[in-house]
C-alpha positions in Angstrom: 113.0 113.8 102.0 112.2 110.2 102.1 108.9 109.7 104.5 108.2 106.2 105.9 104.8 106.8 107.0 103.6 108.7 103.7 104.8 105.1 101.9 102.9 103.1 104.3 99.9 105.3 103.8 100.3 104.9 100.0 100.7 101.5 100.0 97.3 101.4 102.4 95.5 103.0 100.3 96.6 101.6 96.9 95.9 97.8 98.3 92.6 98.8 99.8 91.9 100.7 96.6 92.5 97.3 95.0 89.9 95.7 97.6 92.7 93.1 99.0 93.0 92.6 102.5 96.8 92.6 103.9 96.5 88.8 104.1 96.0 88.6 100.3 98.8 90.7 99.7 101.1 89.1 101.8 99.8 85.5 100.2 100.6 87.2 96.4 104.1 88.6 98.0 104.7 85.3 100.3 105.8 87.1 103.5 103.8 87.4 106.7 100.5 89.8 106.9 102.2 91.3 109.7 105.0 92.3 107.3 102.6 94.1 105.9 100.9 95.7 108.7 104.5 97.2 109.8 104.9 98.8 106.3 101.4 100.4 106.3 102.1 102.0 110.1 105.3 103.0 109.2 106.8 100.7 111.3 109.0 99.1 108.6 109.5 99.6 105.0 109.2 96.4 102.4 112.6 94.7 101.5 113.9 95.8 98.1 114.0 92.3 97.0 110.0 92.7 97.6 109.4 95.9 96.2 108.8 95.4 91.9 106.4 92.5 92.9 104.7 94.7 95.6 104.4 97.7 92.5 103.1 95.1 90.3 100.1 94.3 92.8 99.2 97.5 93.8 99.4 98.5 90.0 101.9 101.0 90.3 105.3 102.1 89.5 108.5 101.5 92.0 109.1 104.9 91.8 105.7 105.8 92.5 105.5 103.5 95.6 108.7 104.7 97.5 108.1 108.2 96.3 104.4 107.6 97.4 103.2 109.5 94.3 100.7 109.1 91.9 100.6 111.2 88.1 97.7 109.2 87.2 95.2 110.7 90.0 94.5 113.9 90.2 94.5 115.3 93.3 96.5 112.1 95.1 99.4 113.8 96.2 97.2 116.4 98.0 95.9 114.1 99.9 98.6 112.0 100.9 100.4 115.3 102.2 97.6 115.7 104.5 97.9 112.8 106.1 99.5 113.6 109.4 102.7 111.5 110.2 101.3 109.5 113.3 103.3 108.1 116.2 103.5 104.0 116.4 101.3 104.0 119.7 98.3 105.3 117.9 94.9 104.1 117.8 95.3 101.7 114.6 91.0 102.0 113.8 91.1 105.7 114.2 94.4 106.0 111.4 92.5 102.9 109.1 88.9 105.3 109.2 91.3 108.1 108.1 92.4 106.3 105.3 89.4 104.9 104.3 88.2 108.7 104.2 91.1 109.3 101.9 90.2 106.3 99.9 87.0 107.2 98.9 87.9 111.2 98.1 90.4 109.6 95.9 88.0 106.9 94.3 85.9 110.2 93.5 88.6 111.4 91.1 
């Protein structure tokens, strides 16, 4: 089952693995940072027309990004699945210090 908010996570973490900001990635992609924003709270998911050049920036695959999936990191997909699908009025700082917590246990890999 397709899950919006485990992509947006993905593609969190991948661009922050990356050390880019979401202006960056817009700039590279040439849409709005808020595009990005909605994508990484689940709020929206990138247009296909987007998505190869999005892959190619966060160094992944296509298939990796909408099946937010990595083979190359051990231990990813663990902990992507523990990241609880949040509700759109959360409190944005408290869901980014999550997934900077997941960033790191994966940058320990």
């Amino acid at each position: 089952m397709f899950n919006i908010a485990k992509v947006g996570a993905y593609i969190t973490i991948l661009r922050k693995s990356k050390k880019m900001t979401q202006g960056k990635l817009a700039e590279i992609l040439g849409i709005s940072h808020q595009a990005v924003s909605n994508w990484e709270r689940g709020a929206a998911l990138p247009d296909i027309t987007l998505l190869l050049d999005l892959a190619n920036a966060l160094g992944t695959t296509v298939d990796n990004l909408l099946s937010a999936s990595r083979d190359d990191f051990k231990g990813f997909d663990e902990i992507l699945n523990n990241i609880e699908i949040i509700p759109a009025k959360i409190d944005e700082t408290e869901m980014l210090r999550e997934l900077e917590e997941n960033l790191l246990k994966i940058n320990e890999l």
